[in-house]
C-alpha positions as CSV (number, residue, x, y, z in Angstrom):
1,X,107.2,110.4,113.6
2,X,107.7,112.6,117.1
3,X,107.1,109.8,119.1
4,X,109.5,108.0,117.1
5,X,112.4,110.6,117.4
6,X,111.3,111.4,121.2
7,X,110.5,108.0,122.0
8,X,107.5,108.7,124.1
9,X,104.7,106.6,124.1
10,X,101.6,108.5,123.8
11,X,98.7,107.9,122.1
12,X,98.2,111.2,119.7
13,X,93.7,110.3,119.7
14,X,92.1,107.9,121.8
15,X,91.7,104.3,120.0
16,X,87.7,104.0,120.7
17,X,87.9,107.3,118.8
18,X,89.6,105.9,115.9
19,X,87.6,102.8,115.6
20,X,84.3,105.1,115.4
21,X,85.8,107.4,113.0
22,X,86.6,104.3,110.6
23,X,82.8,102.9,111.7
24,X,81.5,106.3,110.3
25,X,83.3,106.8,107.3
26,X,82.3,102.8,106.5
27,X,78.8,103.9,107.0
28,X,78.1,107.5,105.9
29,X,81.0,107.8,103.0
30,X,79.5,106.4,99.4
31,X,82.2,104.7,98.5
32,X,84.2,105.9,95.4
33,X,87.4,104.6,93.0
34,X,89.5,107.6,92.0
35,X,87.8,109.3,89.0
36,X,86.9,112.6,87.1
37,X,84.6,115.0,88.7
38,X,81.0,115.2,88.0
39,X,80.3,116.9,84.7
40,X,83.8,116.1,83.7
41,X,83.4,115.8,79.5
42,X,86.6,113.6,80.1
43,X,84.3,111.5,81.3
44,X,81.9,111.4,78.0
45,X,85.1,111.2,75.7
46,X,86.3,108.0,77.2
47,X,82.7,106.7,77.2
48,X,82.9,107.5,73.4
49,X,86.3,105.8,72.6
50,X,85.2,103.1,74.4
51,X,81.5,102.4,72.6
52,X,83.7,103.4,69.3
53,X,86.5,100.8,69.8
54,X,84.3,98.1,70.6
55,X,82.3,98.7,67.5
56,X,85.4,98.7,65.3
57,X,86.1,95.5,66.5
58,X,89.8,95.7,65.7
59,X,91.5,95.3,69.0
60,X,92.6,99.2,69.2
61,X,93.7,100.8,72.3
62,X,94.7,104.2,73.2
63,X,98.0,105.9,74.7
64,X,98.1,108.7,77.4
65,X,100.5,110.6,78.9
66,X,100.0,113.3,82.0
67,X,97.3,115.5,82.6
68,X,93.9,114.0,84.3
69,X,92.9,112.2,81.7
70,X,95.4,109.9,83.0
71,X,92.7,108.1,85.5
72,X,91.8,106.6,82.3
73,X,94.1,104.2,83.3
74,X,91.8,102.9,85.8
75,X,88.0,102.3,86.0
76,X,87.0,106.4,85.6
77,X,88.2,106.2,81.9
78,X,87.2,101.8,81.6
79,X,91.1,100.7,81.7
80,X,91.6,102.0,78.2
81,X,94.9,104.0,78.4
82,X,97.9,101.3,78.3
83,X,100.5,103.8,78.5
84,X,101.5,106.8,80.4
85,X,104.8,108.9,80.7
86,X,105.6,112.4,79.9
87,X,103.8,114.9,78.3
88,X,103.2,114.8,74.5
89,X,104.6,111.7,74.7
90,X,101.2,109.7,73.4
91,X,101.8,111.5,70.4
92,X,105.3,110.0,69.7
93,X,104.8,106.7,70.6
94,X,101.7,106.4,68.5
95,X,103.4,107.8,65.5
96,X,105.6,104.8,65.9
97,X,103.1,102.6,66.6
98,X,101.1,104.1,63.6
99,X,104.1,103.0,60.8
100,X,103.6,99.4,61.8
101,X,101.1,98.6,59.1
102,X,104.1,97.3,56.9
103,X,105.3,94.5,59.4
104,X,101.2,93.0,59.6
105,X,100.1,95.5,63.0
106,X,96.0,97.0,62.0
107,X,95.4,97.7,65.5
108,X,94.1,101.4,65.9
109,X,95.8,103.5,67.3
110,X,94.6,106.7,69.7
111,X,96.6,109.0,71.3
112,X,95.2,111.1,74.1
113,X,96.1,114.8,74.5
114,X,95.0,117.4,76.3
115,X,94.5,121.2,74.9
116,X,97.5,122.8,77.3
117,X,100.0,120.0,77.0
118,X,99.4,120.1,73.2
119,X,100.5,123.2,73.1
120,X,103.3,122.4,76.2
121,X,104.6,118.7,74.3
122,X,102.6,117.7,71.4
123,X,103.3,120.0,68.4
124,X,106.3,118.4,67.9
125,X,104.9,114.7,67.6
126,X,102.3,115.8,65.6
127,X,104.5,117.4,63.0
128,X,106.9,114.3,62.6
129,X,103.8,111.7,62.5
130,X,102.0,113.9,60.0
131,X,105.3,114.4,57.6
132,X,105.8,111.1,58.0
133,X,102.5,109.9,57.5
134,X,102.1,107.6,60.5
135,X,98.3,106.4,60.6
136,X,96.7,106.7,63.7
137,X,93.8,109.3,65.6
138,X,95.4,112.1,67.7
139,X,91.9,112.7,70.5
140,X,93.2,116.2,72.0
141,X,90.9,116.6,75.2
142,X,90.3,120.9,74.6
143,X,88.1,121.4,78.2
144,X,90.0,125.3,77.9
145,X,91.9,124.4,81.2
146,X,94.9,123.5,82.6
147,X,93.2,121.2,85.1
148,X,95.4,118.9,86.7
149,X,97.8,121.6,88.0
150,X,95.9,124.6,88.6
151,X,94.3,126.3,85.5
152,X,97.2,128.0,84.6
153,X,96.3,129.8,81.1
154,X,98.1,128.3,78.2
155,X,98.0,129.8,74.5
156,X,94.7,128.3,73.3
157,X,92.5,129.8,75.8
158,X,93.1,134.1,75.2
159,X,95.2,134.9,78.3
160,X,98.1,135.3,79.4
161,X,100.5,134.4,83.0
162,X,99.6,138.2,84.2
163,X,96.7,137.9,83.0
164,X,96.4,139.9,80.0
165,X,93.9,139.7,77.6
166,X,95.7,138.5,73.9
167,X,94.2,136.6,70.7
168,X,94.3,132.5,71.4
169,X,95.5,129.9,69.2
170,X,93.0,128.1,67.7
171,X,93.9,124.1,67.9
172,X,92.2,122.9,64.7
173,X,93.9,125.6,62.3
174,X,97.2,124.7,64.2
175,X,97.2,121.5,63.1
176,X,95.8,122.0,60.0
177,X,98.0,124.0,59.0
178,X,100.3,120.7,59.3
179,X,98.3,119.3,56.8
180,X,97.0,117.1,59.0
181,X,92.6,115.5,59.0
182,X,91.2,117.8,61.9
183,X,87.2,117.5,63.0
184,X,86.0,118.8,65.9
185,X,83.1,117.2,68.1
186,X,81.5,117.8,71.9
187,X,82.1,114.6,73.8
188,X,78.3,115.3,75.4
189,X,76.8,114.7,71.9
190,X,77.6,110.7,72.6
191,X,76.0,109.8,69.1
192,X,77.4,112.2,66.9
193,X,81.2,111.9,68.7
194,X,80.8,108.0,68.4
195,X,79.8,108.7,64.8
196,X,83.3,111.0,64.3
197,X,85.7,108.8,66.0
198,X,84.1,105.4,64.0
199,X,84.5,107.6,60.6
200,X,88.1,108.3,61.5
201,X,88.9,104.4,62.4
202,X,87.6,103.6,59.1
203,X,90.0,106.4,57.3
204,X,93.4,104.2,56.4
205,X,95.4,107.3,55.6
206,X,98.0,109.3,57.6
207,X,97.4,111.7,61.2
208,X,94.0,112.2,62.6
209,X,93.2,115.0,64.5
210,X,90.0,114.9,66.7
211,X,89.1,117.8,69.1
212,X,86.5,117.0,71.7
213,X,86.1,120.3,72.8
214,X,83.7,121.0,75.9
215,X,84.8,123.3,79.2
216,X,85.9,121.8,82.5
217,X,82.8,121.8,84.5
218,X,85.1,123.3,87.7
219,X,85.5,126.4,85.1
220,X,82.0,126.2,84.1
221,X,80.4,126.5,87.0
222,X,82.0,129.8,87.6
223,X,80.4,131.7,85.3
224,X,76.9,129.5,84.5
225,X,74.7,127.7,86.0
226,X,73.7,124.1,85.7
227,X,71.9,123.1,82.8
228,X,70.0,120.5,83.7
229,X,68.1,119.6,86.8
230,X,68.4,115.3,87.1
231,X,66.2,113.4,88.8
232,X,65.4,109.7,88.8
233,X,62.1,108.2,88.2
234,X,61.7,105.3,90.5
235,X,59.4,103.7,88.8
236,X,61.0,103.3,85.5
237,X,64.5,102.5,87.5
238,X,64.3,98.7,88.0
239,X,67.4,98.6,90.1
240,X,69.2,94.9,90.7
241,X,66.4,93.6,88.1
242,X,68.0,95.8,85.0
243,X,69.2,94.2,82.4
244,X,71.7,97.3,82.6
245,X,73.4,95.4,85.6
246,X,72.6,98.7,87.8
247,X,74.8,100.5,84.4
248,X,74.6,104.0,85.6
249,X,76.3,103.8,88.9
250,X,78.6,100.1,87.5
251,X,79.8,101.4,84.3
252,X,79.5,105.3,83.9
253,X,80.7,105.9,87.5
254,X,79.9,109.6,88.0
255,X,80.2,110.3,91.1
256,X,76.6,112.2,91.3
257,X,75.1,108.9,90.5
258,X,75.0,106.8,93.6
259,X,73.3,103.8,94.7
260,X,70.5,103.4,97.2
261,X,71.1,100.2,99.2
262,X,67.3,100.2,101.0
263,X,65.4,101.0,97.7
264,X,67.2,99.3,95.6
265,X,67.5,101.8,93.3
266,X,69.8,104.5,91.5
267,X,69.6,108.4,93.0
268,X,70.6,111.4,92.0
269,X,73.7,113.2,94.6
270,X,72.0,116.7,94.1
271,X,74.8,117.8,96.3
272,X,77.7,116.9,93.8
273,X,75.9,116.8,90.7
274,X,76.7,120.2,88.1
275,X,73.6,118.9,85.8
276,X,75.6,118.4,82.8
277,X,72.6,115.4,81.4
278,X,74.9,113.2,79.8
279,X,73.9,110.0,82.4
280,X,70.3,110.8,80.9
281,X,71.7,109.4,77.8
282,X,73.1,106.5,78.8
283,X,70.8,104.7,81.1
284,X,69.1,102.0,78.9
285,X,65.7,102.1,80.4
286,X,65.1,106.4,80.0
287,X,65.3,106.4,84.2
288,X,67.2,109.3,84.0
289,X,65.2,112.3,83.9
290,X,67.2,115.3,82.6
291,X,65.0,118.7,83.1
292,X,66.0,122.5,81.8
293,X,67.5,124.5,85.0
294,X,65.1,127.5,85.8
């Protein structure tokens, strides 16, 4: 832009620099789509919804609005969210999506929410679709954060702007004291959240409410340690040969799961990893080695 507006030529770093630079970051820098953090339970929730849609077999889709779990637009959350504008607005538009049954629609329906814009956008949503009995699942995303904008405390999680300590809303007896189906479920228990969400696709009647409720691992990881040391054990890990199709670092895309071009094999990033173990439960052939933290 100076050189521009001064019209100077100059050359602000030397080109031979710039074309190493660019070498260097082609050959040291894993690369990476834009996607959750490691440990993210955002993360497990959309591996969840996913695995649970599919078994439903009925076409359903979900609806998003702002907040992080917004990358589930893209590969970090598998391309599920088809919409995304303001916040709380996932609610409303799958209320309207959920009075459709009359005209022939029996897609499911789920709308994405996260636990400080529920309290910012959503309430309002969620009271007209449960008064006016619009069938669909409502997944509010409770990781006890403000995430995307910088963990600002909202009424859910005990404090205030000054930081006062006061008693925190509790999202389940919020909206159930709409009257509306509330269960709650920890997105790193894949079997028994996959279990929840298949139970509620299979309820024909009126507003869902399911909480996946696990911390943000950037909040976690100031007051605990990891859980889990992981580790992979090369000899189970058949790499390329997989039947997985190398699944781990393909599909589930943590970022503390990379791939080892020369052995041919999937490794742990101990650098980025926070040891959350949910990759141990997904890899089809037990490679990943999840060990208690000493």
């Amino acid at each position: 832009a100076l050189k521009r507006i001064m019209n100077v030529a100059v050359d602000t770093r030397d080109p031979a620099y710039v074309a190493r630079a660019k070498a260097l970051a082609q050959e040291m820098v894993p690369g990476r789509v834009l996607g959750f953090c490691p440990g993210c339970p955002h993360r497990a929730s959309f591996w969840n919804i996913k695995h649970a849609l599919e078994l439903d077999s009925r076409d359903g889709f979900v609806v998003g609005d702002i907040g992080c779990y917004a990358l589930s637009r893209g590969p970090a959350g598998y391309f599920l969210n088809k919409t995304s504008a303001a916040m709380g607005s996932a609610t409303g538009m799958a209320s309207g999506f959920g009075k459709l049954g009359r005209f022939g629609f029996e897609q499911p329906v789920i709308a994405m929410c996260g636990d400080s814009t529920f309290f910012h956008a959503a309430i309002p949503a969620l009271v007209n679709a449960q008064y006016n009995r619009s069938n669909f699942i409502m997944v509010i995303l409770d990781n006890s954060a403000t995430a995307m904008t910088g963990f600002q405390p909202h009424p859910g999680v005990g404090k205030t702007a000054m930081g006062d300590d006061v008693p925190a809303l509790d999202i389940a007896e919020v909206c159930r004291s709409f009257g509306a189906k509330v269960v709650v479920a920890d997105p790193f228990d894949l079997a028994g959240t996959q279990q929840k969400l298949l139970d509620a696709l299979e309820d024909p009647d009126g507003t869902r409410v399911l909480i996946m409720r696990r911390k943000c691992a950037l909040l976690r990881l100031k007051d605990e340690k990891p859980p889990y040391r992981m580790h992979i054990d090369a000899e189970r890990c058949l790499g390329e040969s997989c039947g997985c199709n190398r699944f781990c670092t393909r599909a589930f895309k943590c970022p503390g799961l990379v791939w080892d071009k020369e052995a041919g094999k999937s490794k742990i990033d101990e650098v980025i990893c926070v040891g959350c173990g949910v990759c141990a439960d997904i890899c089809p052939e037990n490679a990943i080695i999840r060990e208690e933290a000493v």
